[in-house]
N, C-alpha and C positions, 0 to 999 in steps of 0.2 A: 460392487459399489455400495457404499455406505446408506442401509435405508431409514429417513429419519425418524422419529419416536413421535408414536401418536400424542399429539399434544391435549388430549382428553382427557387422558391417563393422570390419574394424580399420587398413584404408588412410586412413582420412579424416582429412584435417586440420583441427586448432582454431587459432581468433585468438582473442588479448588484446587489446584495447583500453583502453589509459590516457587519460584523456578531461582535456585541460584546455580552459581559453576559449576556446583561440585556437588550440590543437595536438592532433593525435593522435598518441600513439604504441602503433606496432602491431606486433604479437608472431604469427609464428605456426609452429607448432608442427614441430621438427625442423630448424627456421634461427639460428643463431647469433646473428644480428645483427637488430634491427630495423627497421620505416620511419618516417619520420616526416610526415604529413600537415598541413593545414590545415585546423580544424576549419570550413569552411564549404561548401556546395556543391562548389565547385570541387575540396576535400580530398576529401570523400567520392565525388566520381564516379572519382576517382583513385585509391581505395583501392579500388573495387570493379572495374576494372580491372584491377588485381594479382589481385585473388579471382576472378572472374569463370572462368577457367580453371583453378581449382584444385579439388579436390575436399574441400571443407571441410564439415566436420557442424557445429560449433556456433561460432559468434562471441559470445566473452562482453565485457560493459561492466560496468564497476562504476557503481551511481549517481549522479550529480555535480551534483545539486541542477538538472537539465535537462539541459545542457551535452552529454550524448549523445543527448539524445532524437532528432536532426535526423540523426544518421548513422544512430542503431539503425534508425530505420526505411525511410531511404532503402536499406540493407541488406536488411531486410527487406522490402521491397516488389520488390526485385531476387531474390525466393526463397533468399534462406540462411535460418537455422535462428539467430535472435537471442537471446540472454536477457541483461536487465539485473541485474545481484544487487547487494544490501547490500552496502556497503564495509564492514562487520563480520565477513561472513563472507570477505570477501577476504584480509582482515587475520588473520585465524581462519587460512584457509587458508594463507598465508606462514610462518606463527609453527610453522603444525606442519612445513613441508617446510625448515623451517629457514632460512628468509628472514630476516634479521637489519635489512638494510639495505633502505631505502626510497628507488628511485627512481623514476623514467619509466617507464626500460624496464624494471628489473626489477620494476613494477606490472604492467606488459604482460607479461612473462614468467609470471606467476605467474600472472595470469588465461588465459593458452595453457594451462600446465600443471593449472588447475581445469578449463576446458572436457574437458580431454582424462580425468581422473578424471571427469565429470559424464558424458561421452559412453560409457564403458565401463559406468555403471553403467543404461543403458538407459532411463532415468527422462524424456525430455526433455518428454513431454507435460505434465511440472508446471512446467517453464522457460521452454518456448519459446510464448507468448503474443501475440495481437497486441500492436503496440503503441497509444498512445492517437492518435485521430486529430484531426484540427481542433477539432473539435465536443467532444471530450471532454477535451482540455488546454485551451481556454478556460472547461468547468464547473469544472475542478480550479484553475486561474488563480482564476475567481472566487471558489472556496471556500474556498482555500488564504488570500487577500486580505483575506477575513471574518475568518477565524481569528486571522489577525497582526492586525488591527484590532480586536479580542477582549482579545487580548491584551495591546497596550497600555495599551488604556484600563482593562482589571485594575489595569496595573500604576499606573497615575496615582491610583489608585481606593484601593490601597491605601497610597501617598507623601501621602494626603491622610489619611491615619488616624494618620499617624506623630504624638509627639507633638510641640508646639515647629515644628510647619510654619507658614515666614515666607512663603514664596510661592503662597497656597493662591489668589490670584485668575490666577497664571498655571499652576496645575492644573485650574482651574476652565475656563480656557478651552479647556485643550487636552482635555479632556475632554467639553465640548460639543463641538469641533469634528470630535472621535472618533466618537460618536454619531452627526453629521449625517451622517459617511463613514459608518458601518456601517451607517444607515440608507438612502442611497443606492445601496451594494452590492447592500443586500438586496433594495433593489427591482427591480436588474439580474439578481441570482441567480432571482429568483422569473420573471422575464420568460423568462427562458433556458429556464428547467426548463418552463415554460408551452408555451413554444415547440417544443421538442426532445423531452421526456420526458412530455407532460400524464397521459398514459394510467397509466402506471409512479408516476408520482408519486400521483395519485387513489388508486391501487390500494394503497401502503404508507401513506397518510395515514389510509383506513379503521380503523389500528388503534391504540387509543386507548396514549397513551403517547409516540407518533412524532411530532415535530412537525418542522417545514420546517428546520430545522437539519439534523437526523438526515436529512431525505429527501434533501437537498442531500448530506450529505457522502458517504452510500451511492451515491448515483446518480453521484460525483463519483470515487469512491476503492474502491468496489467493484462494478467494469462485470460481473464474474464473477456477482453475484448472481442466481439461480435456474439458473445453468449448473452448479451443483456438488452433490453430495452435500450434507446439511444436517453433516455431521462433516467432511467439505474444505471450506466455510466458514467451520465456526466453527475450522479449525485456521491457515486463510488470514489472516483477521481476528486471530487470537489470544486467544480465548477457550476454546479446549479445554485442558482443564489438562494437566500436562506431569509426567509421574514423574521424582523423584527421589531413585532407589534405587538403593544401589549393595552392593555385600558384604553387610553385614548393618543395614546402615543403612536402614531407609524413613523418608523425607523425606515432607513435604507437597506434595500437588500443586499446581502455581503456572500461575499465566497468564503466558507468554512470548512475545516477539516480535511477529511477524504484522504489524499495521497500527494502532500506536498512536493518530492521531487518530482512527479511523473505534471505536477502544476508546472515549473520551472520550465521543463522543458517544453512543452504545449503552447508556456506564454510567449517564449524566442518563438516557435513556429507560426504561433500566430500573428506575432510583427511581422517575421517573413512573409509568411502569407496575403497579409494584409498590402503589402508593394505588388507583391509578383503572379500572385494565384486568383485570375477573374473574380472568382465567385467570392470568395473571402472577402476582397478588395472592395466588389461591389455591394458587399452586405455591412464591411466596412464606413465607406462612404455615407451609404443611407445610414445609419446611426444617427455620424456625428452631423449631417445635416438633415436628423430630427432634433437634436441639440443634446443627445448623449456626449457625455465629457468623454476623452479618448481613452480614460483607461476602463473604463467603462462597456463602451466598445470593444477594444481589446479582451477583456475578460469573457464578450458575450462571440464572439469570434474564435476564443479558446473553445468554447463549449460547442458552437456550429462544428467546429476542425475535428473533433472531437467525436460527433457522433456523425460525421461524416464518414471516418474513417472508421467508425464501428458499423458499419451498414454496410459498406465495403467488407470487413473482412466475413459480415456475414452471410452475404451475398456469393462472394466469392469474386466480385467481377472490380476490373482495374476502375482508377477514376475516370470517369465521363460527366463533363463540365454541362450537359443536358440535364442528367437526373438531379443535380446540384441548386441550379437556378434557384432564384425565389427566395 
């Protein structure tokens, strides 16, 4: 396992990596100039070659819709100290260090210069994470494939409600044929999670509310769950509310960032929940008769369901509607 880099140390060098299909370009910290790679095997055994001898703490990737995943981890399995981030907060970061212009390298440049602010601030145990291996990019593939299949057939779903719709036998069909596929998926996702997860899966199904959607995308998009504090999940996830107070202003607290689809589906469970599962129901209820608005409720009923089921898997033990109360 990957052991992190003394964060005392102020010798060490950071890499940017700007990730396109086909290219890398690499930045790294106190060099002028950058390299430029190929983003496939042959690129990365290349790049790590250059590293290999250097004494680097962190290599940061911004996310690229995969496109890095095959070096982050060929890096990482060569023991450097990896983290993937939001292209939001990279963009965040540019705009404050006065990054005006967008390119290659100065994407690479600018991810050097976050690693090396991220590295002084000592923090890396919340960055540097494995990454997904085989077995858990093909659960995320699968659930990822459900979802876009979800979503289109929404959208045909509602092109058939418009009013004046002249093609409604060829939404008709594409809309069967959506179904067949999301039905096929489901049978694959379900065989996977059988196969890989049965145990995990049994144990978050026990609690009334979760259904095989919700278990799929948790087991798919949050491999962290029972490894963290129930307040580092729900802040991981993005359901612990966020202050926004500033001089003399207090703002309402809001739900930000974290892991929006793995939000979506929490918040269906948590409606379910809030009908059919005691405890939910009845933490529910007291809310909105302290005069929390329902969605309100709702969102603070995502975060109970939430580290509910994080305490559960770290425990090991099914749900029991005793240790819940309260």
């Amino acid at each position: 396992m990957t052991s992190l880099p003394d964060p005392t140390r102020d010798d060490r060098l950071t890499v940017g990596i700007d990730v396109a299909k086909a290219t890398l370009e690499v930045a790294i910290s106190g060099r002028a100039t950058t390299l430029a790679f190929t983003n496939d095997e042959a690129g990365s055994a290349a790049l790590l070659a250059q590293l290999r001898d250097l004494n680097v703490g962190l290599v940061l990737f911004e996310a690229t819709g995969g496109f890095e995943l095959a070096c982050a981890t060929a890096l990482q399995l060569a023991g450097l100290a990896v983290a993937v981030i939001n292209p939001r907060q990279a963009r965040d970061f540019a705009r404050a260090m006065g990054y005006l212009a967008k390119t290659d390298r100065i994407d690479a440049s600018v991810l050097a210069d976050m690693a090396r602010t991220l590295l002084a601030r000592g923090e890396l145990s919340r960055l540097v994470k494995p990454l997904p291996d085989a077995s858990q990019l093909e659960l995320q593939g699968l659930v990822t494939r459900r979802r876009q299949l979800m979503t289109m057939k929404l959208a045909e779903e509602q092109r058939m409600q418009m009013p004046g719709v002249r093609q409604r036998r060829s939404l008709n069909t594409i809309i069967k044929a959506l179904g067949r596929e999301i039905a096929r998926v489901d049978k694959d996702l379900q065989a996977f999670v059988g196969a890989n997860h049965a145990g995990l899966a049994a144990l978050l199904d026990s609690v009334k509310g979760v259904g095989k959607a919700t278990i799929s995308t948790l087991l798919a998009e949050v491999p962290e769950l029972g490894k963290l504090s129930g307040r580092e999940v729900s802040a991981l996830v993005g359901v612990a509310p966020i202050n926004r107070d500033s001089g003399t202003m207090r703002g309402k607290r809001s739900i930000f960032g974290g892991r929006p689809d793995v939000r979506r589906v929490l918040f269906m469970a948590a409606l379910v929940a809030s009908r059919h599962n005691p405890v939910i129901k009845a933490f529910y209820q007291r809310l909105l008769a302290a005069g929390k608005p329902k969605k309100v409720a709702l969102v603070a009923c995502m975060r109970k369901l939430l580290t509910i089921l994080n305490a559960m898997v770290r425990s090991g033990k099914p749900w029991d509607q005793a240790l819940h109360l309260g």
